[in-house]
N, C-alpha and C positions, 0 to 999 in steps of 0.2 A: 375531333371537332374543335374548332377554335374557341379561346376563350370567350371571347367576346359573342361569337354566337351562341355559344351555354350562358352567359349573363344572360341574355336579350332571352332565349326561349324561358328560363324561368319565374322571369317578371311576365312572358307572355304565357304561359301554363296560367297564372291567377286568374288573368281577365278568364280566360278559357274556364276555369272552375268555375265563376263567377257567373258567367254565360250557362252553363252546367246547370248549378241552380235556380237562376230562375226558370230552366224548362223543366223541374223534379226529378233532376238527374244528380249524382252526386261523381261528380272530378276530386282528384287527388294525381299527388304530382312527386315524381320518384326521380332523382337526380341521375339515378346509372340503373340499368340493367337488375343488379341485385338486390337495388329497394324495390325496383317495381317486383321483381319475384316476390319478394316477403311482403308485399301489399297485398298482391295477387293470393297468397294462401290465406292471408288474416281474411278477406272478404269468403274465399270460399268454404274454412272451415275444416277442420277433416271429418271424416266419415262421408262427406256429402258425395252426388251422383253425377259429374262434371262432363260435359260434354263438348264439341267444338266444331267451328265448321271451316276447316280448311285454315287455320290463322296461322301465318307465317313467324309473325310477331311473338305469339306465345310460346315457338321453338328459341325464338331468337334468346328469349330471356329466362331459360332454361326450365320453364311451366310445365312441357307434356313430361318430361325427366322428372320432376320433381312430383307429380301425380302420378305417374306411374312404381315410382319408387316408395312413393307414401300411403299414408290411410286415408285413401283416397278409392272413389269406385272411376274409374277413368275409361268413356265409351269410345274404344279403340273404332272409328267407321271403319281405317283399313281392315280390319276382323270380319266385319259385316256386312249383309247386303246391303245397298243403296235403303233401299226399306227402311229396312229394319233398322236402320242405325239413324234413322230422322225420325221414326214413331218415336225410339227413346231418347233421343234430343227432347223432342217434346215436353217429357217428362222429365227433364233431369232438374234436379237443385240447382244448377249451375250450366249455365252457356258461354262460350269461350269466342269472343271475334275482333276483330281489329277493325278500322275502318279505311276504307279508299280513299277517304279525306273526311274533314271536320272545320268549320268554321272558328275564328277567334271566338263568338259568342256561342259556342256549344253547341251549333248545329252537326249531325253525323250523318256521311253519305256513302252510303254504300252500294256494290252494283254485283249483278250475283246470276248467274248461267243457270245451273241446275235451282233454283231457288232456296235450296236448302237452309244457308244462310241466313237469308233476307226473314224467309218465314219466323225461324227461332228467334230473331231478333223483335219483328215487331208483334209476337203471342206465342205463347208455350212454355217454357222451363220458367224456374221461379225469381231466377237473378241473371242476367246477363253483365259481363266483363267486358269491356273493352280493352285491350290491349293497342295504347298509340303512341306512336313514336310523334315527336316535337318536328318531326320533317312532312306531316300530314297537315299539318294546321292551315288554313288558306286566312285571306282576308275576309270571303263574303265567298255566299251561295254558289253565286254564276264561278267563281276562281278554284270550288271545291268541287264542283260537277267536271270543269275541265280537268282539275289533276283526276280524277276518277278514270274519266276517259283517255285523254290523253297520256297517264304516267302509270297509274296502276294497272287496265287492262291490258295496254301493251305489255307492260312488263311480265302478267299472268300470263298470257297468249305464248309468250317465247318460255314461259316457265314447263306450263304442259303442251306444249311443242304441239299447238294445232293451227290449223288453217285460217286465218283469217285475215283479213288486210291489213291490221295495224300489227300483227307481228313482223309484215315484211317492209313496211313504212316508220312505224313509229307514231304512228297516232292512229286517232281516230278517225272511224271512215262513213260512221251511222251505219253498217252493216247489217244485209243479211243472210248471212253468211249461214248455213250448216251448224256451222262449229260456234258461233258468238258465243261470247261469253256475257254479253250485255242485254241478258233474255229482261232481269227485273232491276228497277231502279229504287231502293228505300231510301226517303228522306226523314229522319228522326227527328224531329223539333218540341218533341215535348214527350213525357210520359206520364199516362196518368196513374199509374202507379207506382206509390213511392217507394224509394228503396230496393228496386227492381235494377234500374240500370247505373252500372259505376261505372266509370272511365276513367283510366290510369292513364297519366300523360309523362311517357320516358324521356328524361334530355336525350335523347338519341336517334340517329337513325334508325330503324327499324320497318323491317317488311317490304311494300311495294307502295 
């Protein structure tokens, strides 16, 4: 990444914290990969019941490795039925997800097929993680719904190699398709519970 865009996104990670907070969410900001990993264990603690839903991001910065290797209880879904492995999301200490995009002022949008996702994020487990790369941040709303659509779904759609329009175009098409993956849409703008939601912001790319 260039230098000059690593200056710029860390003076723009503050606003983003800043934006964080006033919705009772709490930002924090990791300049590589290996701070946001040792972020990422301080908030979730060891012994704790860590869960995730599909997050591209928390491979990227070596988090399921590091849970699985640790004292860590880490709910493998690949192990478990579709079920069974969202009841104990549910319940776990810890929810693990990235977002499709995020606003400079702290807003998080994400977009989610089986729902799985979306649900843990807005009730269930005791603390949810955000895991975001500095290449998610939009200017405003309408700019983060479009990378959602536009940049993250396509990119999903060619990732698990299914049918849908914007894998063979490149955008989006308002589908309705069999296969979408844009069954539910969560917009986060606030939580009312404090201490629930953190969001790590990487200088880097990361994810879709």
């Amino acid at each position: 990444m260039n230098e000059n865009v690593r200056k710029r996104n860390a003076v723009l990670a503050q606003t983003v914290i800043k934006g964080l907070e006033s919705r009772n969410m709490t930002g924090y900001y990791a300049e590589n990969k290996e701070e946001a990993l040792k972020q990422a264990l301080d908030i979730i603690g060891e012994g704790s019941t860590v869960a995730m839903g599909g997050c591209q991001s928390a491979n990227e910065i070596g988090l399921i490795q590091a849970l699985n290797e640790g004292n860590y209880h880490y709910i493998d879904r690949a192990k478990m039925e579709p079920r069974e492995s969202l009841l104990a999301a549910y319940d776990a200490d810890v929810f693990l997800s990235s977002a499709n995009a995020m606003t400079n002022d702290g807003i998080i949008v994400n977009i989610d097929g089986n729902s799985n996702r979306v649900s843990c994020i807005a009730q269930g487990p005791h603390k949810v993680i955000f895991i975001v790369g500095m290449n998610k941040v939009c200017s405003d709303l309408d700019e983060a719904m479009k990378r959602a659509r536009n940049v993250a779904a396509p990119s999903n759609a060619q990732r698990f190699d299914i049918k849908t329009p914007c894998r063979l175009t490149g955008k989006c098409a308002d589908c309705k398709s069999p296969d979408t993956i844009c069954c539910q849409f969560l917009i986060t703008r606030y939580s009312h519970h404090a201490d629930r939601i953190h969001v790590i912001l990487v200088n880097d790319v990361l994810g879709y």
